[in-house]
ROSE-4610 file (N, C-alpha, C; in Angstrom, 1 decimal, always signed):
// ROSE-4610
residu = [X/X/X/X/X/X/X/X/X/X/X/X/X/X/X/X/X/X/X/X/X/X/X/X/X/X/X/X/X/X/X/X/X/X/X/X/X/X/X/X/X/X/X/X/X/X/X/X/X/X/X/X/X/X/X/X/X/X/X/X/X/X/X/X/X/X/X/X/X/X/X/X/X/X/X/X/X/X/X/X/X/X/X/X/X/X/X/X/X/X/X/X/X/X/X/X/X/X/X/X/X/X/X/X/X/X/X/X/X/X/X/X/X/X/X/X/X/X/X/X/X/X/X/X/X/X/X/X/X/X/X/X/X/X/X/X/X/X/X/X/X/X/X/X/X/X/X/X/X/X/X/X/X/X/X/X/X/X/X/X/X/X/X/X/X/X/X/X/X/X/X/X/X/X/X/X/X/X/X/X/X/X/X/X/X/X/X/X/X/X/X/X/X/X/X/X/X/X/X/X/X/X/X/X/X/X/X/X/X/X/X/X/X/X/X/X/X/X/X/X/X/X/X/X/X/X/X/X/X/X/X/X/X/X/X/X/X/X/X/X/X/X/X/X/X/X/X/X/X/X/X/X/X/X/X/X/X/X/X/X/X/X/X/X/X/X/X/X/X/X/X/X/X/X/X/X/X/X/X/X/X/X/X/X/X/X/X/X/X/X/X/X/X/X/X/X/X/X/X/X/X/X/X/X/X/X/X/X/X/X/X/X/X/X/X/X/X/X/X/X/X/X/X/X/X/X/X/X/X/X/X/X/X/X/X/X/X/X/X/X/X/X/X/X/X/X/X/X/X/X/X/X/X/X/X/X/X/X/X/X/X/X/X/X/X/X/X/X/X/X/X/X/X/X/X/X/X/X/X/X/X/X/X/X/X/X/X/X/X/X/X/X/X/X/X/X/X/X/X/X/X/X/X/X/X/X/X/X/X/X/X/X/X/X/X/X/X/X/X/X/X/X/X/X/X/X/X/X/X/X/X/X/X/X/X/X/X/X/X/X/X/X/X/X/X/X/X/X/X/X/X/X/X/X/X/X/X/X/X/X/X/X/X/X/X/X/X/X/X/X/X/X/X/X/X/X/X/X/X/X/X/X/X/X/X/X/X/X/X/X/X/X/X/X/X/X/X/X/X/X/X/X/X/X/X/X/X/X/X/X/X/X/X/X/X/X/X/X/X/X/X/X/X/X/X/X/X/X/X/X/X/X/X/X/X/X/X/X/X/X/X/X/X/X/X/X/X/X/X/X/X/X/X/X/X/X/X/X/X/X/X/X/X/X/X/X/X/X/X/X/X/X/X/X/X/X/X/X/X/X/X/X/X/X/X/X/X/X/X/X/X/X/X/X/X/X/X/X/X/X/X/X/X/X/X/X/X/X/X/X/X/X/X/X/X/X/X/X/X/X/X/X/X/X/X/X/X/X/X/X/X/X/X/X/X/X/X/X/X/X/X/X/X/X/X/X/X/X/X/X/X/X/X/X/X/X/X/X/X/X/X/X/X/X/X/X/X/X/X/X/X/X]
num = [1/1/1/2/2/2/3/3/3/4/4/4/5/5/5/6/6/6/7/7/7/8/8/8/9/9/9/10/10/10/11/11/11/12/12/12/13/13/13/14/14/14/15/15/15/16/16/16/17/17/17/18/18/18/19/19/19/20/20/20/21/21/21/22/22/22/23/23/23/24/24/24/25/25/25/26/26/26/27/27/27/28/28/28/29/29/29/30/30/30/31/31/31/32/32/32/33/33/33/34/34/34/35/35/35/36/36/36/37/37/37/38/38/38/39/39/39/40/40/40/41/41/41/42/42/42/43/43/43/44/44/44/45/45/45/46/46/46/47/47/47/48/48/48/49/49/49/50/50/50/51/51/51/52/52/52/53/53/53/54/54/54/55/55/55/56/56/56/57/57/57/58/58/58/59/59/59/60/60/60/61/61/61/62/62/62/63/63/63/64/64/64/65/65/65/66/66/66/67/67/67/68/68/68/69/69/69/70/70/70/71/71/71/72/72/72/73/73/73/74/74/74/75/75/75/76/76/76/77/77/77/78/78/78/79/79/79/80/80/80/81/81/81/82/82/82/83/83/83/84/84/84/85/85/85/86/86/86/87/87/87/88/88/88/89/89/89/90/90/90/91/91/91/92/92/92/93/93/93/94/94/94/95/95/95/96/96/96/97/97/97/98/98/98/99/99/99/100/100/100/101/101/101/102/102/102/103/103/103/104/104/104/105/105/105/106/106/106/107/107/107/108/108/108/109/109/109/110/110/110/111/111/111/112/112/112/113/113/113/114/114/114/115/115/115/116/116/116/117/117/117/118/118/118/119/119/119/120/120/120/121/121/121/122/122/122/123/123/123/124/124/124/125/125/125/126/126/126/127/127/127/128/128/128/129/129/129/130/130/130/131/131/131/132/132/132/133/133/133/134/134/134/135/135/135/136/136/136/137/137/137/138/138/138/139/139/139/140/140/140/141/141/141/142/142/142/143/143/143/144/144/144/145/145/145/146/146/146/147/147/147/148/148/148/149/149/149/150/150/150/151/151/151/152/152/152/153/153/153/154/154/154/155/155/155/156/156/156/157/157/157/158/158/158/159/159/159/160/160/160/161/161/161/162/162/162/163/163/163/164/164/164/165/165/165/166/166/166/167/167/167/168/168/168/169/169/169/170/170/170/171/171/171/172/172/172/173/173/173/174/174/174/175/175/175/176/176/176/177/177/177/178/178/178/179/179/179/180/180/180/181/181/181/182/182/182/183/183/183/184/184/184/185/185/185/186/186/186/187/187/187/188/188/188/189/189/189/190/190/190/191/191/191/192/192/192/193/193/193/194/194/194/195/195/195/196/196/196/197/197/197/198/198/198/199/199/199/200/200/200/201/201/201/202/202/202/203/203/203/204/204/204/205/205/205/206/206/206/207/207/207/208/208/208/209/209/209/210/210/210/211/211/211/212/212/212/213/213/213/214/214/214/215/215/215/216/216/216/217/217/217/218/218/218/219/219/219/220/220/220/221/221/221/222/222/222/223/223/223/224/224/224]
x = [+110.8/+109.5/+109.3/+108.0/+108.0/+108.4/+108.1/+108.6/+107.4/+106.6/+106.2/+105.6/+105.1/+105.3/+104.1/+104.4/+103.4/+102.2/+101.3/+99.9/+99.3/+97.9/+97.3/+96.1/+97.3/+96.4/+94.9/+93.8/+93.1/+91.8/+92.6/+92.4/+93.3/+95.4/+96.3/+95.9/+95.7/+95.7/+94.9/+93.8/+92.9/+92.7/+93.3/+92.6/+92.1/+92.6/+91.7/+93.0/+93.3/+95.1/+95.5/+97.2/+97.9/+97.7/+97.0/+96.6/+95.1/+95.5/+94.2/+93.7/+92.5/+92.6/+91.6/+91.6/+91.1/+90.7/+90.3/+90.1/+90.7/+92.0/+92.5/+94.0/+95.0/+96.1/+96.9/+98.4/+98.8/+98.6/+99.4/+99.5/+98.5/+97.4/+96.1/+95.4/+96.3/+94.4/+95.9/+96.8/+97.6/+97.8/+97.8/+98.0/+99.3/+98.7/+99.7/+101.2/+102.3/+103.3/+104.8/+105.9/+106.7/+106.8/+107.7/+108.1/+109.5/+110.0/+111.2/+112.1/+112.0/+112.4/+114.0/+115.0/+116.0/+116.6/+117.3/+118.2/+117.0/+117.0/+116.2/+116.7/+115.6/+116.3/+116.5/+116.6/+117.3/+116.0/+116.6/+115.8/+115.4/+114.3/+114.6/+113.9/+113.9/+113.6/+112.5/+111.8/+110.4/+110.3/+111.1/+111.1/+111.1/+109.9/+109.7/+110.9/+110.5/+111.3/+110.4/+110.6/+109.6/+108.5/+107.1/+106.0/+105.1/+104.2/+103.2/+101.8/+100.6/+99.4/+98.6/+97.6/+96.2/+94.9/+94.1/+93.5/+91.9/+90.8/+89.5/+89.0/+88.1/+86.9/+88.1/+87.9/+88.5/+89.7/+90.2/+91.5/+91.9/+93.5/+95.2/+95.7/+95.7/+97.0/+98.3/+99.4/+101.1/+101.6/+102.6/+103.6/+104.8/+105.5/+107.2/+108.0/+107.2/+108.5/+107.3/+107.5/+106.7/+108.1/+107.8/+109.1/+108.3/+108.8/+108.6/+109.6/+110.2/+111.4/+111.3/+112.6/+112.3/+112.2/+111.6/+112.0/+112.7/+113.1/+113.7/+113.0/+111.7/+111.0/+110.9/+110.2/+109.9/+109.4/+109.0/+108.2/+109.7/+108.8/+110.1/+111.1/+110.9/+112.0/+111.4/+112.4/+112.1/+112.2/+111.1/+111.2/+112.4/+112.6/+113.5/+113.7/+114.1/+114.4/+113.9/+112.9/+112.3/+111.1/+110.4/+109.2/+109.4/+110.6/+111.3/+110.5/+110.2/+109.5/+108.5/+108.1/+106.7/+106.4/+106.1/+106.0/+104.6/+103.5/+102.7/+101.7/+102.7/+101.8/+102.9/+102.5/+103.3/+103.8/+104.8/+105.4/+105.4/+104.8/+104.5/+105.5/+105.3/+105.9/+105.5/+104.9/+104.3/+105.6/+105.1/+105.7/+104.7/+106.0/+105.3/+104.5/+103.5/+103.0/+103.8/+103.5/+104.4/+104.0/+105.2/+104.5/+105.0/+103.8/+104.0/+104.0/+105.0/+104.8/+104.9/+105.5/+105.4/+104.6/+103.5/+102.1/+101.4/+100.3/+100.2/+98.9/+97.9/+96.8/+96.3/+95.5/+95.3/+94.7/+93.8/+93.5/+93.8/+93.9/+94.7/+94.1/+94.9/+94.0/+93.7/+93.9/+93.8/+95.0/+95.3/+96.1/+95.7/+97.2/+96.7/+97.6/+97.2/+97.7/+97.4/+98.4/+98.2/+98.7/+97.8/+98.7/+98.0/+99.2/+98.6/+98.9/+98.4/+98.3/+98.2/+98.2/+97.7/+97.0/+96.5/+95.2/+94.3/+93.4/+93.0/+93.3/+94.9/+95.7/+97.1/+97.6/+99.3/+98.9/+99.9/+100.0/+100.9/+101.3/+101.9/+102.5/+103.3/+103.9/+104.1/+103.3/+103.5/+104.0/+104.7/+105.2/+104.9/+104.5/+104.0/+105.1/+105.9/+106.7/+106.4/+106.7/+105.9/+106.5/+106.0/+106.3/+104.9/+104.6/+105.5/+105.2/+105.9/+106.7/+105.3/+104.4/+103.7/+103.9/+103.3/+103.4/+103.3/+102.6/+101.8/+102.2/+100.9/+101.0/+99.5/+99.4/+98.0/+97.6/+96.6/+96.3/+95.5/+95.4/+93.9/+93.2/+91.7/+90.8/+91.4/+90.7/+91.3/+92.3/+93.1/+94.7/+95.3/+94.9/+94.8/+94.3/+94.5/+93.5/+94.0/+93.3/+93.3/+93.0/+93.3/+92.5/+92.7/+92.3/+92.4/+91.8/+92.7/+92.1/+92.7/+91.9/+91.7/+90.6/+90.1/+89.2/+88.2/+88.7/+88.2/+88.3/+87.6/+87.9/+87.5/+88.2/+87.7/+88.5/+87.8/+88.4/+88.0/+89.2/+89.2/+90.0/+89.1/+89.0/+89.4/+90.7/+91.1/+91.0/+90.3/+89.5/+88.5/+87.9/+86.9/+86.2/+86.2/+85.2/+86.0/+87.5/+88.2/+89.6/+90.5/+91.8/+91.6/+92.5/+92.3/+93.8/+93.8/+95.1/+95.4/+96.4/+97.3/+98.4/+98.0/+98.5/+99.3/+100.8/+101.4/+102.4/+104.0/+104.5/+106.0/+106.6/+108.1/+109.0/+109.9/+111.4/+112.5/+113.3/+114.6/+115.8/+116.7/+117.5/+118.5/+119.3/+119.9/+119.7/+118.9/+117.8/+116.2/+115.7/+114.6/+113.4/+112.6/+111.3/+109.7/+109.1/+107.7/+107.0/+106.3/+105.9/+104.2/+103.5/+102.3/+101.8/+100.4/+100.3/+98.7/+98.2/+97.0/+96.0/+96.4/+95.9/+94.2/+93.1/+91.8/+92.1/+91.5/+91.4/+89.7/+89.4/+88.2/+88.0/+87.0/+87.9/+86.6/+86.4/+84.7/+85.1/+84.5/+84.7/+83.8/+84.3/+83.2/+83.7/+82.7/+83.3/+81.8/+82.4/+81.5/+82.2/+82.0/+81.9/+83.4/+83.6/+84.6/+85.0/+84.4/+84.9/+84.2/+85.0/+84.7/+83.8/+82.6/+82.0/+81.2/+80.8/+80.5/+81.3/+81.3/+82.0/+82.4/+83.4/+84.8/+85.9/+86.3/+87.0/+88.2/+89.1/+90.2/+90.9/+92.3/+93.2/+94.7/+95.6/+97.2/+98.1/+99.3/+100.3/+101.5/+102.4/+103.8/+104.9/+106.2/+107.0/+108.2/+108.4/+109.2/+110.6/+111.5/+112.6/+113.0/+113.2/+113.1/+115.0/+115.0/+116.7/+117.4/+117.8/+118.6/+119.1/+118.9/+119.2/+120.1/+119.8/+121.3/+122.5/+122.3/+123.6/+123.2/+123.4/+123.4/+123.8/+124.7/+125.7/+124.2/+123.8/+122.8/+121.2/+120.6/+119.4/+118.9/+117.4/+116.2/+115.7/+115.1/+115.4/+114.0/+113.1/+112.3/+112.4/+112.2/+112.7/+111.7/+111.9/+110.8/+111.1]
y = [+139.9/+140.0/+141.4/+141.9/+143.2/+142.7/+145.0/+145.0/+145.0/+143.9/+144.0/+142.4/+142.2/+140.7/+140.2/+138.8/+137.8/+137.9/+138.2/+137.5/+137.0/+135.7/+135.2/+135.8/+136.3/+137.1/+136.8/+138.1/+138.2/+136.9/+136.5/+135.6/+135.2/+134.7/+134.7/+133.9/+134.5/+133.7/+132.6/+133.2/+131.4/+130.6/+129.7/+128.3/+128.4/+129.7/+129.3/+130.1/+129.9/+129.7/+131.2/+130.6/+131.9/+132.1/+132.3/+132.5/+131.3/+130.5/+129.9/+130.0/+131.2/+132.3/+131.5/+132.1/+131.4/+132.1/+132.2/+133.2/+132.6/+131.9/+132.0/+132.3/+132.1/+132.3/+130.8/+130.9/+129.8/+129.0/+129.6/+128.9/+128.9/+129.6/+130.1/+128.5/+127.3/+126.1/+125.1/+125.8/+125.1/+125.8/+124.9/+125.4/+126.2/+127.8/+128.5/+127.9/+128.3/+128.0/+128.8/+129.3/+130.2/+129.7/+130.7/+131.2/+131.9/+132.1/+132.8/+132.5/+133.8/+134.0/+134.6/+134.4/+134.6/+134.5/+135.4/+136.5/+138.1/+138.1/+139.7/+140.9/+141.5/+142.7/+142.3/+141.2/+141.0/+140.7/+141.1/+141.5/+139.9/+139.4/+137.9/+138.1/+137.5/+137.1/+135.5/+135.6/+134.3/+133.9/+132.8/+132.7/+131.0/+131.0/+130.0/+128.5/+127.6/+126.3/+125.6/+125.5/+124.3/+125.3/+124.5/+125.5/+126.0/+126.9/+127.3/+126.6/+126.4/+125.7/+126.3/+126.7/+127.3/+126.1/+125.5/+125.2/+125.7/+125.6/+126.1/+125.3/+124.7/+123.7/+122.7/+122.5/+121.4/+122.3/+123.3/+124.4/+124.4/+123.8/+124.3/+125.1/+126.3/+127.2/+127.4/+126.5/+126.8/+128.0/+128.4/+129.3/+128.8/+129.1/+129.0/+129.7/+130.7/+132.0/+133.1/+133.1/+133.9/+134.3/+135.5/+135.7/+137.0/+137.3/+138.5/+138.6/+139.7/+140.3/+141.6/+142.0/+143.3/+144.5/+145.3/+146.7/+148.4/+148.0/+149.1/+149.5/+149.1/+149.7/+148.8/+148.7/+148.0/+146.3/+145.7/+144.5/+143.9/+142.3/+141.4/+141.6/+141.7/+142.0/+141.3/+139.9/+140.0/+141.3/+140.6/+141.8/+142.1/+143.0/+143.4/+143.1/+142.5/+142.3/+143.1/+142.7/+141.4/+140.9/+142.0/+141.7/+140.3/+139.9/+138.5/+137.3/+137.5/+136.3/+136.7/+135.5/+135.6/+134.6/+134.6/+133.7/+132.7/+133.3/+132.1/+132.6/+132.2/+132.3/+132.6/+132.9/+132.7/+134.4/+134.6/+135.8/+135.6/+137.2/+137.8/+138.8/+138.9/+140.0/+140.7/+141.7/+142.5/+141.6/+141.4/+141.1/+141.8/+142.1/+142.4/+141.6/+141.7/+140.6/+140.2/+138.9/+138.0/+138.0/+138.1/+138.0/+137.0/+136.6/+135.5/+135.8/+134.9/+134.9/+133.8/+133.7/+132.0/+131.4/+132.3/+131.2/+130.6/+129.4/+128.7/+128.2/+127.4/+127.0/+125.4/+124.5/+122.8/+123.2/+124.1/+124.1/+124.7/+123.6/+124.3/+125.5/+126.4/+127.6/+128.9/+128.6/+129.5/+129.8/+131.5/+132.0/+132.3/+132.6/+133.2/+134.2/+134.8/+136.0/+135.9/+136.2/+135.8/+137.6/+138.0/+139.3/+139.3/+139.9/+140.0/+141.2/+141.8/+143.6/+143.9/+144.7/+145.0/+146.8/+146.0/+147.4/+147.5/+146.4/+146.5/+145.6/+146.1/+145.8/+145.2/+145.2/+144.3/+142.9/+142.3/+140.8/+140.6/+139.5/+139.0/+137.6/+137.2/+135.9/+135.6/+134.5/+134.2/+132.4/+132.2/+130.9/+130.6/+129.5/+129.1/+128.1/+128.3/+126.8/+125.6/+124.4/+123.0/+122.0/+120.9/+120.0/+119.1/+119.7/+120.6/+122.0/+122.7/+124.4/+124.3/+125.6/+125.9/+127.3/+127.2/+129.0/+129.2/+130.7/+130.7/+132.1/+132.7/+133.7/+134.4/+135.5/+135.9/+136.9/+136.7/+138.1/+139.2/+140.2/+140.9/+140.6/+141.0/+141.3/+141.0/+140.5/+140.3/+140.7/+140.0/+139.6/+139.3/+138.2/+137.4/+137.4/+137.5/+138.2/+137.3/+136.2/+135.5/+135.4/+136.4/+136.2/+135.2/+134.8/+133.7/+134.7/+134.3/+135.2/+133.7/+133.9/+133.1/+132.6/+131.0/+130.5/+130.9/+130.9/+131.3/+132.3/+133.8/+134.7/+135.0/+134.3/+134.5/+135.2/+135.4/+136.6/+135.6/+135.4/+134.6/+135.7/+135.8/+137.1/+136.0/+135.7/+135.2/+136.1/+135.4/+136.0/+137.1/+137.1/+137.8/+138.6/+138.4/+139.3/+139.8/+139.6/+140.0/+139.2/+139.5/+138.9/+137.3/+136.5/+135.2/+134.6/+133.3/+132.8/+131.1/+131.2/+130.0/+129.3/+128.8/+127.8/+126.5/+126.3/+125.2/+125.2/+124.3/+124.1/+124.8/+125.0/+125.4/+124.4/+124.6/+123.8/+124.4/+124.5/+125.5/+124.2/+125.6/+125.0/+125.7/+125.8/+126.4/+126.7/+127.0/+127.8/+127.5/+128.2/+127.3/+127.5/+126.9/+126.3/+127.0/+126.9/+127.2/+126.2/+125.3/+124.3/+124.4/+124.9/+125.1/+124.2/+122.7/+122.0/+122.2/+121.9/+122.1/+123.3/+124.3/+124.9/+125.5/+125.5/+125.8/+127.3/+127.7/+129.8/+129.8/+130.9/+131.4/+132.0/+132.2/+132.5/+132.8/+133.8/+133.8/+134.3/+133.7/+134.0/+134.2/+134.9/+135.3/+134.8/+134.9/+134.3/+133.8/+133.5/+132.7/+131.4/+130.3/+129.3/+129.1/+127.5/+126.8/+127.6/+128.7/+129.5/+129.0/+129.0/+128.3/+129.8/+130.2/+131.1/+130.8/+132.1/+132.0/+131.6/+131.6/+131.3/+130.2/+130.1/+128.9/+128.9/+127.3/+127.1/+126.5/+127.5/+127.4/+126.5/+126.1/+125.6/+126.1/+125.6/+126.5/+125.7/+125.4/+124.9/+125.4/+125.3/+126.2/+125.5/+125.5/+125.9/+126.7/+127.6/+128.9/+128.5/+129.0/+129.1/+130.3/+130.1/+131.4/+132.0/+133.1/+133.4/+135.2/+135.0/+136.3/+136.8/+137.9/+138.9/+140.4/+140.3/+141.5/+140.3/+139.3/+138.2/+136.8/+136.7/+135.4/+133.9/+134.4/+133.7/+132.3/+133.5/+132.9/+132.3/+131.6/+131.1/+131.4/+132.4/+132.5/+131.4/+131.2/+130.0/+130.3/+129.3/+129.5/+128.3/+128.7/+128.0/+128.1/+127.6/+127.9/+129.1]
z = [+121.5/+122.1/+122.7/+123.1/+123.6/+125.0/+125.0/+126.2/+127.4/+127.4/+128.8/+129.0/+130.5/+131.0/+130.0/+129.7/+128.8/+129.8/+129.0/+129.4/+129.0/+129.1/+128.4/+127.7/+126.2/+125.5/+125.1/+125.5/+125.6/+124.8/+123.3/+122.8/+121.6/+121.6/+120.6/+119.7/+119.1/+118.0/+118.8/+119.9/+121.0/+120.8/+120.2/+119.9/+118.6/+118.1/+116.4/+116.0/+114.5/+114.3/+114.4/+114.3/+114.2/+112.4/+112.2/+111.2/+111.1/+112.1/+112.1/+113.6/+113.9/+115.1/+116.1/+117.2/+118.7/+119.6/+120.7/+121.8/+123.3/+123.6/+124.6/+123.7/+125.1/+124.6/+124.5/+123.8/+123.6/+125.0/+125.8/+127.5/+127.7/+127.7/+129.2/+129.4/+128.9/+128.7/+129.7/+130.1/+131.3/+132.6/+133.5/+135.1/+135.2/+135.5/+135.5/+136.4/+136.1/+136.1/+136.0/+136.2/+135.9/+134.9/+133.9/+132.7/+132.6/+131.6/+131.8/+130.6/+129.5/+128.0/+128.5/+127.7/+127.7/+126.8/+126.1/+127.0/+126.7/+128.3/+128.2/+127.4/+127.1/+125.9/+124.7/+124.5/+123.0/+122.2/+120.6/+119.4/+119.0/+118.3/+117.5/+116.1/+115.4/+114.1/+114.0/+113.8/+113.5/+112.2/+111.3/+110.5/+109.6/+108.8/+108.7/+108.0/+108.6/+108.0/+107.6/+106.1/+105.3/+105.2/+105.0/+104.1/+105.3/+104.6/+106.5/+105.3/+105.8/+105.5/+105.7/+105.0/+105.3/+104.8/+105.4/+104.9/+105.5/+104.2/+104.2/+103.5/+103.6/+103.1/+102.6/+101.6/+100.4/+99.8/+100.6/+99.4/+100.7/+99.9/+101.0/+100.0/+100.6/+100.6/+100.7/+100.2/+100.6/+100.6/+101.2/+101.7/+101.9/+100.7/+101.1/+101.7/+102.2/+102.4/+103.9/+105.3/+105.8/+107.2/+107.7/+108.6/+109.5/+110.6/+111.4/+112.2/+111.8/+112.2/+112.9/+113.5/+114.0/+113.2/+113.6/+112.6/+113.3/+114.3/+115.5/+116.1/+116.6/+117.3/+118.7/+119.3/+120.7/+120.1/+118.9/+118.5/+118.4/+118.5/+118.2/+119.4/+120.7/+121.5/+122.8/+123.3/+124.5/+125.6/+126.5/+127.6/+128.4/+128.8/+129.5/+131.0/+131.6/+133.1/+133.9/+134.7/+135.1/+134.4/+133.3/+132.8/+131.7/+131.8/+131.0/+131.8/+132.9/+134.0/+134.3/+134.4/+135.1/+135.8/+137.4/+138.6/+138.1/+137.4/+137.5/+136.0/+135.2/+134.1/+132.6/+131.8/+130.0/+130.7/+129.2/+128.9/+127.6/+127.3/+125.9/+125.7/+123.8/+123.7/+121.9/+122.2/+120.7/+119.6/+118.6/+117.2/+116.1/+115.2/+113.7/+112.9/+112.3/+111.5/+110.7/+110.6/+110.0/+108.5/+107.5/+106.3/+105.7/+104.4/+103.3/+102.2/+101.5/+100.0/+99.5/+98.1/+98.0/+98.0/+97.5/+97.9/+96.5/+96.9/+95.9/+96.3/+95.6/+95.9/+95.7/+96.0/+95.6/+94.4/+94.1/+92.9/+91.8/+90.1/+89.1/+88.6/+88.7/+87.7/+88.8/+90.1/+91.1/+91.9/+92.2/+92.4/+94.1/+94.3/+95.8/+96.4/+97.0/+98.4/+99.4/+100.3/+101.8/+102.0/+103.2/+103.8/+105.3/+106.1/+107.4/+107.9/+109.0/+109.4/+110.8/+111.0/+112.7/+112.4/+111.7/+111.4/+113.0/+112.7/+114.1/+115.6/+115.9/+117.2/+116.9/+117.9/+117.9/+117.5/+117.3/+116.7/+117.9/+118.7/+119.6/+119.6/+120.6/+120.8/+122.4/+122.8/+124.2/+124.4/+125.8/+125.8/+127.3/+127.5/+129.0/+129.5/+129.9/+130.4/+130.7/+130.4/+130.6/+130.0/+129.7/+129.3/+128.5/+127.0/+126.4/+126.8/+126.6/+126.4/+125.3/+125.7/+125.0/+124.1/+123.1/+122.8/+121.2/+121.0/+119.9/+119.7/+118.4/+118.0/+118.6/+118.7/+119.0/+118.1/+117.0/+115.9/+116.3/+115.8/+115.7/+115.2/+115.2/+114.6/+113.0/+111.7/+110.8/+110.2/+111.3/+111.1/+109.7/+109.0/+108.1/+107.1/+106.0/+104.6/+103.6/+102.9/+101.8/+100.8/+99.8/+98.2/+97.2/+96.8/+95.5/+94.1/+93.2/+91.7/+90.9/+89.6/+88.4/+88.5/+88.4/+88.2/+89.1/+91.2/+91.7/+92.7/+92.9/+93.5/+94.6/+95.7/+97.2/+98.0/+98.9/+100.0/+101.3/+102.3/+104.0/+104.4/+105.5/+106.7/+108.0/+108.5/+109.8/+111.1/+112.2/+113.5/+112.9/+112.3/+112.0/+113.4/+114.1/+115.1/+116.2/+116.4/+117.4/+117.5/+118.8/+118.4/+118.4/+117.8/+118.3/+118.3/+118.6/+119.2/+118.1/+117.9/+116.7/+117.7/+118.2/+119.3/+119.0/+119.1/+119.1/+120.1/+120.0/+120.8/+120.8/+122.1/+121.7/+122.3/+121.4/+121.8/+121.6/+122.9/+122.9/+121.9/+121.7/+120.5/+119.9/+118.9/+118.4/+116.6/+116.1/+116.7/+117.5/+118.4/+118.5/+117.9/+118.4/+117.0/+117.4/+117.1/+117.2/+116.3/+116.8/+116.1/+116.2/+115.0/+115.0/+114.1/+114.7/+113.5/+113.9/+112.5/+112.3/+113.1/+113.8/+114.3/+114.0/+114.7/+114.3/+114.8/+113.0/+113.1/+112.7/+113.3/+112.6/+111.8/+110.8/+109.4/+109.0/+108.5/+107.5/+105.5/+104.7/+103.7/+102.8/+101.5/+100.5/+99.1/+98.1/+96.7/+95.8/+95.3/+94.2/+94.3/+93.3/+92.9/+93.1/+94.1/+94.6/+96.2/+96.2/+97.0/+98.9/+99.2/+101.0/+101.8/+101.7/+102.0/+103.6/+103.8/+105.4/+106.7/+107.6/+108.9/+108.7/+108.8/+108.6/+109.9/+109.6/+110.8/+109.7/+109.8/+109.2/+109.5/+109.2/+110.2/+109.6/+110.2/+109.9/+110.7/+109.9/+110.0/+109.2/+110.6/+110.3/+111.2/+110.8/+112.1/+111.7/+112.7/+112.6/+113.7/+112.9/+113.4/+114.1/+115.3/+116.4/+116.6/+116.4/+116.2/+116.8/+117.5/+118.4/+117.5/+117.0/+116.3/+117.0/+118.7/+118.9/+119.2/+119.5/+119.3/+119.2/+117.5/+116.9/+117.7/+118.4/+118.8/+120.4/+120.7/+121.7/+121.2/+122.1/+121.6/+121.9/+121.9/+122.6/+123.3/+124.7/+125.6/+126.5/+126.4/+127.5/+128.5/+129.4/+130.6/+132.2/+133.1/+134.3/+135.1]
């Protein structure tokens, strides 16, 4: 996670995903609360178990393969002590967009691509402490980019007008989880025929396996 205290981003992935985008943050829709990611400083890895889900009108999208890792820079890194806590509210921390492959479509004869960017802004990860442990991803501005080619050729643009937020739950573990189900994204699309066009409310489901990468050995841990 980066390096500075979580906040409830401005809108993670808000209530409309992490790939299916929103305008609050994962935590911000609970009574603030302490927080506290651990082990500070350390690097982690976001990587999916089982398939992630896109769905738009009548067409799901699968993904077998989506991950955000570090790349040596400040992303992917819990904060560092004390910006690891926070007395009354989530802790964030910049991540790399997460990427997919492995992708596939419901319908025969249509192909797909998934790609995600931080063209316009950071991609993030924040967690509120609770019961449940909340916490999500937060995109940019079209974060999220969907093409389909063959039969039909469409383009989904996720958070289309600004960042939004893909909101599900955490559970500490060995490794721990990010469990995002059906999440509502905002999504607007274009195409011809079969094609899910105009402002769309996406949705997205994933869960990612959360994993310490300067020592395997420990779990990324959120806690009060």
């Amino acid at each position: 996670m980066a390096t500075r205290r979580f906040r409830a981003p401005a809108a993670l992935l808000a209530a409309a995903a992490a790939l299916t985008l929103g305008a609050t943050t994962a935590a911000s829709a609970l009574a603030p609360g302490s927080t506290t990611v651990t082990p500070a400083g350390h690097s982690f890895t976001a990587k999916l178990n089982g398939t992630a889900t896109f769905t738009a009108g009548s067409t799901t999208m699968t993904c077998t393969v989506s991950v955000s890792a570090p790349n040596g820079t400040s992303t992917n890194k819990v904060p560092d002590a004390p910006g690891n806590h926070n007395a009354a509210g989530p802790v964030s921390a910049a991540v790399n967009p997460p990427t997919f492959s492995g992708c596939t479509t419901s319908i025969f004869g249509v192909g797909v691509t998934v790609t995600s960017n931080a063209t316009n802004g950071q991609w993030s990860i924040s967690a509120q402490y609770g019961s449940p442990t909340a916490a999500g991803f937060t995109m940019p501005k079209g974060g999220v980019v969907i093409k389909t080619s063959g039969l039909a050729s469409c383009t989904l643009t996720a958070s289309p007008t600004g960042p939004s937020s893909v909101n599900g739950t955490w559970t500490n573990g060995s490794p721990s989880r990010l469990a995002i189900t059906n999440a509502p994204v905002a999504a607007t699309g274009t195409g011809g025929f079969l094609c899910p066009t105009g402002n769309q409310t996406a949705t997205f489901s994933a869960t990612y396996d959360v994993t310490d990468t300067t020592d395997p050995a420990q779990p990324i841990t959120v806690t009060s």
